[in-house]
Each structure stands twice: as C-alpha cells, then as structure tokens.
C-alpha positions as CSV (number, residue, x, y, z in Angstrom):
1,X,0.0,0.0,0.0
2,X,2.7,2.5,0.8
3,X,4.0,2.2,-2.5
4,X,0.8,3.3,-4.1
5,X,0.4,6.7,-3.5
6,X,-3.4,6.8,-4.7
7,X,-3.9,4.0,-2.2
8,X,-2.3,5.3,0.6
9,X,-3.9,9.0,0.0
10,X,-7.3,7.1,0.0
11,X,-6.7,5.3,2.6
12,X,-5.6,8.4,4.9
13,X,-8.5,10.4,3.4
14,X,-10.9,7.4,5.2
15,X,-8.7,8.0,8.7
16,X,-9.0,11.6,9.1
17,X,-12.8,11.6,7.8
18,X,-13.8,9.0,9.8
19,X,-12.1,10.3,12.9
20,X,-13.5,13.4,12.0
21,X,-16.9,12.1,12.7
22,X,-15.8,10.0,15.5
23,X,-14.4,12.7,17.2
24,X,-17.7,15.2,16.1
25,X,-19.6,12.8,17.5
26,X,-18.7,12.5,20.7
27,X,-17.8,16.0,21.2
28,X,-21.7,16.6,20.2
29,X,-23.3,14.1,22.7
30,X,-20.5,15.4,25.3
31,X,-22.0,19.3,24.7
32,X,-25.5,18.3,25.0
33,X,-24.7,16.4,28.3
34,X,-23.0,20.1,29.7
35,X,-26.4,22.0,28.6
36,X,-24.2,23.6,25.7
37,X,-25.7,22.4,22.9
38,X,-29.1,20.8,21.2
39,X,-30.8,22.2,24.6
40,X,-34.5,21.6,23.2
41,X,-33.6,18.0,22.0
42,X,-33.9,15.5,25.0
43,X,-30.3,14.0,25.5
44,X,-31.8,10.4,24.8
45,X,-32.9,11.5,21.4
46,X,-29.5,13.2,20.7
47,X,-27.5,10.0,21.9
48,X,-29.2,7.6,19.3
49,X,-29.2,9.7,16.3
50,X,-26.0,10.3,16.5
51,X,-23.9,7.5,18.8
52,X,-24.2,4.8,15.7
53,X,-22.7,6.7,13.2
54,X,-20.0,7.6,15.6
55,X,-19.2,3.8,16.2
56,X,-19.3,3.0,12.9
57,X,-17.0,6.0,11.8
58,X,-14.8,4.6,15.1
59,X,-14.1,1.7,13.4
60,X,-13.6,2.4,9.5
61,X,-11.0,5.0,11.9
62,X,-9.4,2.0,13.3
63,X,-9.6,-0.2,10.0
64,X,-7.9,2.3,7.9
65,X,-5.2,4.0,11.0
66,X,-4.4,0.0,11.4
67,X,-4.0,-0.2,7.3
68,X,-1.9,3.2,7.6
69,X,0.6,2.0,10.4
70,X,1.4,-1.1,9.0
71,X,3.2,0.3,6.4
72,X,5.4,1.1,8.9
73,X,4.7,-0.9,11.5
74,X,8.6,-1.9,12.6
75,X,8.7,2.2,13.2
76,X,5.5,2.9,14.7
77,X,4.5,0.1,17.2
78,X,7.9,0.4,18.8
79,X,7.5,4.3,19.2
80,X,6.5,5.5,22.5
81,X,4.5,8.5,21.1
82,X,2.5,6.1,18.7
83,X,1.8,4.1,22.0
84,X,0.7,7.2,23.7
85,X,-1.6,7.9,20.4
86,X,-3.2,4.5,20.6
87,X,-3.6,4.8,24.3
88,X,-5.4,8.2,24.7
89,X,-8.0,6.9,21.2
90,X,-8.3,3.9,23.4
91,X,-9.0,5.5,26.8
92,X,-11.3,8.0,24.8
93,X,-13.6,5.2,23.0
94,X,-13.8,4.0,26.4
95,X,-15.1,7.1,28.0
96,X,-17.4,7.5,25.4
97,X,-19.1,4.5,26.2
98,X,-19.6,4.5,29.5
99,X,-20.8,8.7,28.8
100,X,-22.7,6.5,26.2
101,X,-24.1,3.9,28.8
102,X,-25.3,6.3,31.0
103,X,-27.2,8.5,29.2
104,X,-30.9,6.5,29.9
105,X,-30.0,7.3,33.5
106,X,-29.3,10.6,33.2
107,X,-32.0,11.6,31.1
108,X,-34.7,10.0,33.7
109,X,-33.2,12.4,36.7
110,X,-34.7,16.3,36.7
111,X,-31.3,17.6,35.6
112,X,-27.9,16.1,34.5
113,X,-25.9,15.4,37.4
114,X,-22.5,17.2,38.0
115,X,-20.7,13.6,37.6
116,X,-22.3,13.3,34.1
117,X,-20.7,16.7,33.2
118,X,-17.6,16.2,34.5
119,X,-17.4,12.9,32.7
120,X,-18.5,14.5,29.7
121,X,-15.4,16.9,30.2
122,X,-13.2,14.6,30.6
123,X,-14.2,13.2,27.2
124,X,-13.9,15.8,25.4
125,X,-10.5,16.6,26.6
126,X,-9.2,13.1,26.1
127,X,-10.0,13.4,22.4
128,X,-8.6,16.4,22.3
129,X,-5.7,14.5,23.2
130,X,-5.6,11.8,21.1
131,X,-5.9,14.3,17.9
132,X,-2.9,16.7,19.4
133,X,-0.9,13.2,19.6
134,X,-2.1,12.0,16.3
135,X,-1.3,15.5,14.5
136,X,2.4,15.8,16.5
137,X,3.7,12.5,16.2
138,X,5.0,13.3,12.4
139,X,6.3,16.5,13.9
140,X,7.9,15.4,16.7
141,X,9.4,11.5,15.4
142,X,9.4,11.7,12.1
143,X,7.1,8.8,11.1
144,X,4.0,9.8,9.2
C-alpha cells in the first residue's frame, strides 16, 4: 500500500474523515450532556441519532489507522509516542461509552448530574488528546 500513493492517500482520506466524525460525535453528545448544545432535543434523542454513526466512523478510523501504520509498522508500534496515540484513542472510545451507557440514566433524573458533566469533560479533553498526539507525532518523530 505504501507504494501506491493513490492508495495510501485514499486510505488516509478514510482515517482523518472518519475520525473526524468519530471525534464530532462524541464531542456533540459530550456538549449536550453540559447544557451547551441541542438544549431543546432530549439527551436520549440526541445519543441515538448520533452514537451509531459515531461507532461506525470509530471503526472504518481503526480499519484504515491499522492499514496506515502497518506500512510502517517496525517504526510505529515500537514508538512511544505512537503508544501514547493508541492509548489516549483507546482510553477515549472507552469514556465514550460509559458517557454512552449512561445517558438513559441521566435523562430520567430532573437535571444532568454534576458527575455526568464532569465525565463529559473529561471526554472531550481526552479526544482532544488523542488528535494533538495524532497531528504531532509526524512533527515530533518523524514517522508519518
């Protein structure tokens, strides 16, 4: 693949897009849990119109970052700052399941608890993370 560039540019057009959405996702449900956006949708509503797309974007993400990385693979899975990337996506996906998970429960209540929020906060900064270690990691080893 990585001596195709066509196939290789297609492939990395299919990662960033469907990160993109991944990400957009998340960050979405994550801003309706904090009252900050789609206030007159209820939070259930928001969750399932737009949590299966975000899965499904998750993993064409993984598919095509796993496709993009073994081209290199001897460089990158030895690489502590790939580790780090794969770590903070990992630590992220799971954070937005539990947020996910939760969301029947918090709906039901009079008002989104402060844990739910702070949760939600935490989400969003960990993908935050994982796109500041995916955008570096050319910048600071090279690979990429």
């Amino acid at each position: 693949m990585s001596m195709t560039g066509w196939l290789f540019s297609t492939v990395s057009v299919i990662h960033y897009f469907s990160f993109f959405i991944t990400v957009g996702g998340a960050v979405l449900v994550d801003l309706r849990v904090l009252g900050l956006a789609a206030k007159s949708k209820p939070l259930t509503k928001v969750a399932d119109q737009i949590c299966p797309w975000m899965w499904i974007a998750f993993w064409f993400a993984i598919l095509s970052g796993s496709l993009e990385a073994a081209t290199d693979a001897g460089d990158y899975l030895p690489n502590f700052w790939y580790e780090l990337k794969i770590f903070t996506v990992i630590i992220s996906a799971v954070v937005v399941y539990i947020v996910q998970k939760q969301i029947p429960k918090w709906a039901e209540k009079p008002a989104i608890p402060a844990g739910a929020k702070v949760l939600a906060i935490v989400s969003g900064l960990l993908w935050l993370g994982s796109i500041l270690a995916g955008v570096e990691l050319p910048a600071i080893t090279g690979l990429g």
